[in-house]
C-alpha positions in Angstrom: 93.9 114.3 97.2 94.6 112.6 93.5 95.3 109.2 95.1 94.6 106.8 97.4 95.5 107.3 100.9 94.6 105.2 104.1 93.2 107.8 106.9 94.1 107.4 111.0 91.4 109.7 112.6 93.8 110.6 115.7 92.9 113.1 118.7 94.6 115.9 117.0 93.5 115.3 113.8 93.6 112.6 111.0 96.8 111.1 109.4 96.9 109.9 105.8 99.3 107.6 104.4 99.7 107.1 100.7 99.7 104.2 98.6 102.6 104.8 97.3 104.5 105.0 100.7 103.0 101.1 101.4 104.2 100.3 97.6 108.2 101.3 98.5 107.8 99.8 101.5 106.6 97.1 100.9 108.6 96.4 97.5 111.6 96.5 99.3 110.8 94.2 102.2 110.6 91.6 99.7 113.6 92.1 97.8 115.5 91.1 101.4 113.4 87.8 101.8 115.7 84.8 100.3 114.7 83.0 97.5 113.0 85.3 95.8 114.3 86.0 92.1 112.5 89.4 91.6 108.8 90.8 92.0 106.8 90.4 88.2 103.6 91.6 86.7 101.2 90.0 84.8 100.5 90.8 80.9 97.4 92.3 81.8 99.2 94.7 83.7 101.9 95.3 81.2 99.2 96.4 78.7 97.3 98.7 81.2 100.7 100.5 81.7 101.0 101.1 78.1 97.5 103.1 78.2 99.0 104.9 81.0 96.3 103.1 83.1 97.4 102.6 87.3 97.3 99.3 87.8 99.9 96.3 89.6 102.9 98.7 90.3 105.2 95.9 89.1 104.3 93.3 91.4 102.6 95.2 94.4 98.9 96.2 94.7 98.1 97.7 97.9 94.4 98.2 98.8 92.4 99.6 101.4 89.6 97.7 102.6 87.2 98.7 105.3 90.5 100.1 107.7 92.6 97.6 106.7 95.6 97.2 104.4 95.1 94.7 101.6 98.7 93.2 99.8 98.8 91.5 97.2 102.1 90.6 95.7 103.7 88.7 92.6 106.9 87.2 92.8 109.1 84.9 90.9 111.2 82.4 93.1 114.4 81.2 93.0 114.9 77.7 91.4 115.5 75.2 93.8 113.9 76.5 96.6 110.9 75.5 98.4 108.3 77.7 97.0 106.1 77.7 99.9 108.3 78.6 102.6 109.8 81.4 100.4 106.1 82.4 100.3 105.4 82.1 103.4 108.6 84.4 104.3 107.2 86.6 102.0 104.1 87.0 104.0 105.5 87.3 107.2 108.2 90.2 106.1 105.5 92.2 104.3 103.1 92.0 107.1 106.0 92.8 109.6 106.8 96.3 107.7 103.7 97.2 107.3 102.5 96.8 110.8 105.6 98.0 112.2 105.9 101.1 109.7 102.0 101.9 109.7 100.5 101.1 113.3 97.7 99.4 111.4 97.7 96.2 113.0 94.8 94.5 110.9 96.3 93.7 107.4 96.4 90.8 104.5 99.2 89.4 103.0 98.0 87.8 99.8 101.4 86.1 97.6 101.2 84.9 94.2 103.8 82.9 92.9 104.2 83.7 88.6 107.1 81.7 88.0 110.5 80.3 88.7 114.1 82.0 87.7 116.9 79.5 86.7 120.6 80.9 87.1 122.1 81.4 83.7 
Protein backbone atom coordinates (compact mmCIF):
# COMPACT_ATOMS: atom_id res chain seq x y z
CA UNK A 1 0.00 0.00 0.00
CA UNK A 2 1.50 3.55 -1.31
CA UNK A 3 -0.23 5.48 1.47
CA UNK A 4 -1.16 5.75 4.72
CA UNK A 5 -3.90 3.74 6.00
CA UNK A 6 -5.23 3.19 9.71
CA UNK A 7 -5.57 -0.79 10.23
CA UNK A 8 -8.74 -2.52 12.46
CA UNK A 9 -7.39 -6.03 13.20
CA UNK A 10 -11.05 -7.69 13.27
CA UNK A 11 -11.94 -11.54 13.81
CA UNK A 12 -12.18 -12.02 10.13
CA UNK A 13 -9.44 -10.22 9.18
CA UNK A 14 -8.03 -6.60 9.24
CA UNK A 15 -9.73 -3.43 7.84
CA UNK A 16 -7.72 -0.49 6.44
CA UNK A 17 -8.96 2.87 6.00
CA UNK A 18 -7.19 5.45 3.95
CA UNK A 19 -6.08 8.77 4.70
CA UNK A 20 -7.70 10.08 2.17
CA UNK A 21 -11.21 8.74 3.07
CA UNK A 22 -10.68 10.69 6.79
CA UNK A 23 -9.39 13.83 4.58
CA UNK A 24 -13.06 14.05 2.53
CA UNK A 25 -14.68 13.33 5.43
CA UNK A 26 -13.48 15.33 7.43
CA UNK A 27 -13.17 18.37 4.94
CA UNK A 28 -16.62 18.42 4.48
CA UNK A 29 -17.85 18.23 8.12
CA UNK A 30 -16.29 21.49 8.47
CA UNK A 31 -17.63 23.23 5.60
CA UNK A 32 -21.35 22.64 7.41
CA UNK A 33 -20.08 24.18 10.86
CA UNK A 34 -21.22 28.01 10.83
CA UNK A 35 -18.84 30.64 10.90
CA UNK A 36 -16.34 29.18 9.17
CA UNK A 37 -15.14 31.22 5.96
CA UNK A 38 -13.26 28.32 4.28
CA UNK A 39 -10.39 25.79 5.33
CA UNK A 40 -6.50 27.50 4.37
CA UNK A 41 -3.04 26.32 4.23
CA UNK A 42 -0.01 27.68 5.29
CA UNK A 43 2.90 29.06 2.87
CA UNK A 44 4.89 26.36 3.83
CA UNK A 45 2.46 24.05 2.52
CA UNK A 46 1.85 25.96 -0.59
CA UNK A 47 5.55 25.65 -1.50
CA UNK A 48 5.77 21.85 -0.66
CA UNK A 49 2.83 21.38 -3.18
CA UNK A 50 4.71 23.10 -5.80
CA UNK A 51 7.63 20.27 -5.41
CA UNK A 52 4.88 17.87 -5.65
CA UNK A 53 5.69 17.07 -1.99
CA UNK A 54 2.31 15.54 0.31
CA UNK A 55 1.88 17.69 2.78
CA UNK A 56 -1.45 19.80 4.55
CA UNK A 57 -4.09 18.74 1.97
CA UNK A 58 -5.47 22.28 2.05
CA UNK A 59 -6.22 22.62 5.52
CA UNK A 60 -6.55 18.94 6.85
CA UNK A 61 -3.61 16.74 8.09
CA UNK A 62 -4.82 13.58 9.32
CA UNK A 63 -2.40 11.32 11.28
CA UNK A 64 -2.21 8.07 12.85
CA UNK A 65 -0.78 7.89 16.17
CA UNK A 66 -0.30 4.76 18.14
CA UNK A 67 -4.34 3.51 17.05
CA UNK A 68 -5.61 6.74 17.17
CA UNK A 69 -6.64 9.33 14.61
CA UNK A 70 -4.77 12.66 14.85
CA UNK A 71 -6.68 16.01 13.10
CA UNK A 72 -5.38 18.80 12.65
CA UNK A 73 -7.20 21.53 10.82
CA UNK A 74 -6.74 25.17 9.53
CA UNK A 75 -9.56 27.31 9.11
CA UNK A 76 -10.31 30.88 8.49
CA UNK A 77 -13.44 32.34 10.39
CA UNK A 78 -16.12 34.34 9.56
CA UNK A 79 -15.71 38.07 10.73
CA UNK A 80 -17.74 38.79 13.47
CA UNK A 81 -18.11 35.77 15.01
CA UNK A 82 -16.79 34.39 18.22
CA UNK A 83 -13.76 32.58 17.09
CA UNK A 84 -13.69 30.21 19.92
CA UNK A 85 -17.01 28.79 19.82
CA UNK A 86 -16.69 28.51 15.97
CA UNK A 87 -13.66 26.47 17.02
CA UNK A 88 -14.91 24.67 19.35
CA UNK A 89 -17.82 23.61 16.85
CA UNK A 90 -15.29 22.70 14.68
CA UNK A 91 -13.91 20.27 17.10
CA UNK A 92 -16.93 18.70 18.09
CA UNK A 93 -18.27 18.12 14.27
CA UNK A 94 -14.93 16.65 13.14
CA UNK A 95 -14.65 14.38 16.07
CA UNK A 96 -18.40 13.45 15.59
CA UNK A 97 -17.65 12.12 11.81
CA UNK A 98 -14.91 10.59 12.53
CA UNK A 99 -16.04 8.52 15.36
CA UNK A 100 -19.30 7.96 13.86
CA UNK A 101 -17.87 7.07 10.21
CA UNK A 102 -14.66 5.09 11.57
CA UNK A 103 -15.61 3.18 14.97
CA UNK A 104 -12.39 4.55 16.26
CA UNK A 105 -13.48 6.00 19.36
CA UNK A 106 -10.03 7.50 20.56
CA UNK A 107 -9.23 10.53 18.37
CA UNK A 108 -7.80 14.39 18.58
CA UNK A 109 -9.22 17.29 17.20
CA UNK A 110 -6.46 19.86 16.97
CA UNK A 111 -8.04 23.52 15.24
CA UNK A 112 -5.88 26.26 14.12
CA UNK A 113 -7.33 29.44 13.45
CA UNK A 114 -5.08 31.33 10.22
CA UNK A 115 -7.16 34.22 9.79
CA UNK A 116 -10.45 36.08 9.50
CA UNK A 117 -12.68 36.65 6.07
CA UNK A 118 -14.50 40.08 5.83
CA UNK A 119 -17.56 40.12 3.43
CA UNK A 120 -16.79 42.13 0.38
Amino acid sequence: MGENYITCQEQLGSINISEDVIYSMVRTAITEVDGVAGLSNTAGAELAELFGLKTVARGVKVQFVDSRIVVDAIITVMYGRNIVNVAKAVQEKVMSVVQSTTGIESAEVNVHVSGVAFEK
